[in-house]
MDTraj code that builds the backbone (N, CA, C; nanometers):
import mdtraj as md
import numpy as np

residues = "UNK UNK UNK UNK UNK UNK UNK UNK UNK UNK UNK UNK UNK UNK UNK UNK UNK UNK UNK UNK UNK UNK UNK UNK UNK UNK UNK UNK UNK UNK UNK UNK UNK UNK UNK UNK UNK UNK UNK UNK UNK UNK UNK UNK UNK UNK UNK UNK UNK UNK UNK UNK UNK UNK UNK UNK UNK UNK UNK UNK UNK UNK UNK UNK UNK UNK UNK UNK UNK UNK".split()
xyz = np.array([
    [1.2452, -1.1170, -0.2084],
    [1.1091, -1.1490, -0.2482],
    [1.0661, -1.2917, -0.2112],
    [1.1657, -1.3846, -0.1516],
    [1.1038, -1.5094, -0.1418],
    [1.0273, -1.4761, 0.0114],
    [1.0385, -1.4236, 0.0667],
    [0.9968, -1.4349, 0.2192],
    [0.8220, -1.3672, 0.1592],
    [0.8377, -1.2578, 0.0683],
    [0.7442, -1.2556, 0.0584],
    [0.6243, -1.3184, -0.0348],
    [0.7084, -1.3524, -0.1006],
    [0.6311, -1.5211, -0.1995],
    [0.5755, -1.5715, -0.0857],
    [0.6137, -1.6379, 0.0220],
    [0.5941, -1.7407, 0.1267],
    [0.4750, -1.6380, 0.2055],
    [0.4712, -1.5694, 0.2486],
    [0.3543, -1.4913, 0.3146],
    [0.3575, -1.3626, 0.2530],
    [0.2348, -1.3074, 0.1951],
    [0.2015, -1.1517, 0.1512],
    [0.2050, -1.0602, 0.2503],
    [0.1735, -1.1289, 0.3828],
    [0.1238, -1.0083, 0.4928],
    [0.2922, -1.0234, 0.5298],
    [0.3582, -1.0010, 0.4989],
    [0.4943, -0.9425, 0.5356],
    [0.5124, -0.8284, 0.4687],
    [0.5061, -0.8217, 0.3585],
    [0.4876, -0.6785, 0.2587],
    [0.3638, -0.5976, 0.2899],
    [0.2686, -0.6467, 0.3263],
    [0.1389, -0.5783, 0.3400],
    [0.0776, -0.6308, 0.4221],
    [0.1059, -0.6068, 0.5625],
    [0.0624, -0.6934, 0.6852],
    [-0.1102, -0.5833, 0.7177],
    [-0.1898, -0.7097, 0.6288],
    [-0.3368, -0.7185, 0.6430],
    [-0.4000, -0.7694, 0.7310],
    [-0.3530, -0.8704, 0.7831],
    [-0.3353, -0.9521, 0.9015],
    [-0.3358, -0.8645, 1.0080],
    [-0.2778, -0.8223, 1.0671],
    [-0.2409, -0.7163, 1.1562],
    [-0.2881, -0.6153, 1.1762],
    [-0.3702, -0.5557, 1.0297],
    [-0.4192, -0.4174, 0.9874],
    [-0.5508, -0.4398, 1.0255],
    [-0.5668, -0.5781, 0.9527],
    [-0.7367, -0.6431, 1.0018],
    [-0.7553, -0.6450, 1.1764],
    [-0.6804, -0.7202, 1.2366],
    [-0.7026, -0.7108, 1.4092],
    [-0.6902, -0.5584, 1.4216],
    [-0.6223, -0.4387, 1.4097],
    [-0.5919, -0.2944, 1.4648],
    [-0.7188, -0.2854, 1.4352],
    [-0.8061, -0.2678, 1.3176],
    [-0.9425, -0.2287, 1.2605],
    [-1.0612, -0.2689, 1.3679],
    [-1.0156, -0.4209, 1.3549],
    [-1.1617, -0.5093, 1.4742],
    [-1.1242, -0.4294, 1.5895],
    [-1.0011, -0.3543, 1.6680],
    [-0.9708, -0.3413, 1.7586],
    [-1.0522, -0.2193, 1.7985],
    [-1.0488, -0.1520, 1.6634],
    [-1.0832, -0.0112, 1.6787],
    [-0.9671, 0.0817, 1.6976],
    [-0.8476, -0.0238, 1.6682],
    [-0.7623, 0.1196, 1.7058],
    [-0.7392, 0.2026, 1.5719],
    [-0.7437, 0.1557, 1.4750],
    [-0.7499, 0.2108, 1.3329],
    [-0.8443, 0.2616, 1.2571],
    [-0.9129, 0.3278, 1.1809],
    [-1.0377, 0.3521, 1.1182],
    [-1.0565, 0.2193, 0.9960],
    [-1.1440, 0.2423, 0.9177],
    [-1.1328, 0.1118, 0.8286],
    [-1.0294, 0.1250, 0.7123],
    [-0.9840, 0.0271, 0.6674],
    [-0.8925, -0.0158, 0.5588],
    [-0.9175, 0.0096, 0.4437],
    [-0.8873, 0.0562, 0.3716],
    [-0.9128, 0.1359, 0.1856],
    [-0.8903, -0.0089, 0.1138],
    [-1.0326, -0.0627, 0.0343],
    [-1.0363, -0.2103, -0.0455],
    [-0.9290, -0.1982, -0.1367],
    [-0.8415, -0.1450, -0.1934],
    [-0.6911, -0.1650, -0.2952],
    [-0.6058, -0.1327, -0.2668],
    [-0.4958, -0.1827, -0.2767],
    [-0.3425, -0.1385, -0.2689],
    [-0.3247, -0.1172, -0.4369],
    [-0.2210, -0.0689, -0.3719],
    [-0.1347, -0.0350, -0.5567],
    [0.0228, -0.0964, -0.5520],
    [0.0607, -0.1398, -0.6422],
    [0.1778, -0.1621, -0.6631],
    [0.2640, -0.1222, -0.7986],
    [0.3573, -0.0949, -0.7910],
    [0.4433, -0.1053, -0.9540],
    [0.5729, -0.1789, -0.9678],
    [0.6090, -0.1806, -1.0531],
    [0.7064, -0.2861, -1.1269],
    [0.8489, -0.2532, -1.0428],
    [0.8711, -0.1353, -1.0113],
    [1.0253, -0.0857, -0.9596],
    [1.1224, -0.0438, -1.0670],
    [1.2375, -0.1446, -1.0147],
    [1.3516, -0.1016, -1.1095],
    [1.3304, -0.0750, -1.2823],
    [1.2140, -0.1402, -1.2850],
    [1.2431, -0.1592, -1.4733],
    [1.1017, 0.0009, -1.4799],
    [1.0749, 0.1068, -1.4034],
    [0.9993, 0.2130, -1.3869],
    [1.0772, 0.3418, -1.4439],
    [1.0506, 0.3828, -1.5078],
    [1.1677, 0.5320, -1.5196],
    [1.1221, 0.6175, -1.4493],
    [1.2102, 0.7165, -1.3866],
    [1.1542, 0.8003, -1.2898],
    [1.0560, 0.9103, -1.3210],
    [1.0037, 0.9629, -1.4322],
    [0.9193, 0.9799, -1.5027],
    [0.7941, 0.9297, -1.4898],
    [0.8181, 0.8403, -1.5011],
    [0.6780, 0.7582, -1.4661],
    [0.6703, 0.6846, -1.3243],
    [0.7658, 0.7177, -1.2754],
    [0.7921, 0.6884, -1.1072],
    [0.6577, 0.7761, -1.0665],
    [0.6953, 0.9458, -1.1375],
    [0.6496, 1.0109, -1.0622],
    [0.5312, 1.0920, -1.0646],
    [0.4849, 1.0577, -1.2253],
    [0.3177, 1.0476, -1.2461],
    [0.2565, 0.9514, -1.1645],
    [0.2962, 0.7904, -1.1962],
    [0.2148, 0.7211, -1.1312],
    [0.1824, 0.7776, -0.9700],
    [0.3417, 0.8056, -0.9039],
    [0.2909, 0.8613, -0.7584],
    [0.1579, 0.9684, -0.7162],
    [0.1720, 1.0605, -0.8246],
    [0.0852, 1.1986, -0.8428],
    [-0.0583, 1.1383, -0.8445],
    [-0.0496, 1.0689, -0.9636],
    [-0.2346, 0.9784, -0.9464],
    [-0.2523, 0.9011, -0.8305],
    [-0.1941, 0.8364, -0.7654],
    [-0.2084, 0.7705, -0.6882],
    [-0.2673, 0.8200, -0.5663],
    [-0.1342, 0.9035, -0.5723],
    [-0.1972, 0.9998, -0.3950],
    [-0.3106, 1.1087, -0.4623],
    [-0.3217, 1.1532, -0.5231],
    [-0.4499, 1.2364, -0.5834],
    [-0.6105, 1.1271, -0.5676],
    [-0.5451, 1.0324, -0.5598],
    [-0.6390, 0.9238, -0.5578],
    [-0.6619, 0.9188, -0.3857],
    [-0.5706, 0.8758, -0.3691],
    [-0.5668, 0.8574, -0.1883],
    [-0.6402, 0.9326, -0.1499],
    [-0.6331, 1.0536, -0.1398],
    [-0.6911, 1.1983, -0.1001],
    [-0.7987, 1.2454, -0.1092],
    [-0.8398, 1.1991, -0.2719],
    [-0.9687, 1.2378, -0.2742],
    [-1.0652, 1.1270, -0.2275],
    [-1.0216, 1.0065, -0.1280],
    [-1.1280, 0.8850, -0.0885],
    [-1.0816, 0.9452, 0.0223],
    [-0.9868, 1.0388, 0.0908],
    [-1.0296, 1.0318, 0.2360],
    [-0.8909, 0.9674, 0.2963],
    [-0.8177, 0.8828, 0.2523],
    [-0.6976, 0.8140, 0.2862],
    [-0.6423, 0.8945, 0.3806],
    [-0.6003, 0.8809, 0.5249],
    [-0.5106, 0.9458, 0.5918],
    [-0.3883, 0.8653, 0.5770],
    [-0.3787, 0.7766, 0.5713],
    [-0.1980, 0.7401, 0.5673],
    [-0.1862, 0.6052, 0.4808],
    [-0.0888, 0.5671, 0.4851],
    [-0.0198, 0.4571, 0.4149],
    [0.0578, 0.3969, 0.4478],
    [0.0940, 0.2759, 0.3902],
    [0.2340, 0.1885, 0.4184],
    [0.2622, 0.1965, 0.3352],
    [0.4483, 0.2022, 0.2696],
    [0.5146, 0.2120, 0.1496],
    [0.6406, 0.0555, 0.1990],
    [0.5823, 0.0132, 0.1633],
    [0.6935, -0.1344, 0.1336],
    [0.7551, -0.1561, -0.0123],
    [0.8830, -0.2035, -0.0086],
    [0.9750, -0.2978, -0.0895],
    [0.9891, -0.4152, -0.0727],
    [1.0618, -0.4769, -0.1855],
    [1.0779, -0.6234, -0.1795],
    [1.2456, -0.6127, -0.2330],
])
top = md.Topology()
chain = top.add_chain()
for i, resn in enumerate(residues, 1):
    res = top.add_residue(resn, chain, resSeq=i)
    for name in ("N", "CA", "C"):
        top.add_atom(name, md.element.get_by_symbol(name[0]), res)
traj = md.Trajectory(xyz[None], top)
């Protein structure tokens, strides 16, 4: 996590996502990310939160994603 303390767009390279977009090679960028806590998550609630999430994705249209760790 320190690398990504030091720059965000390593975990979530917006940077990058932003030029593909101006480029046109991408469609536009969805205004929120989501994140959760991880290890201290029970898988239970691993796997609701996932269910809303992508139920969420889906119904704005979202074709894909990035799934990063730290």
């Amino acid at each position: 996590p320190v690398y990504a303390n030091d720059n965000p767009n390593r975990v979530v390279p917006v940077d990058a996502l932003r030029q593909l977009e101006k480029e046109g090679r991408i469609g536009r960028l969805f205004p929120y990310f989501y994140s959760t806590v991880g290890n201290g998550t029970s898988v239970a609630n691993a796997k609701k939160y996932a269910a809303e999430i992508a139920a969420e994705l889906v119904n704005e249209g979202v074709q894909a994603v990035i799934l990063t760790s730290t």
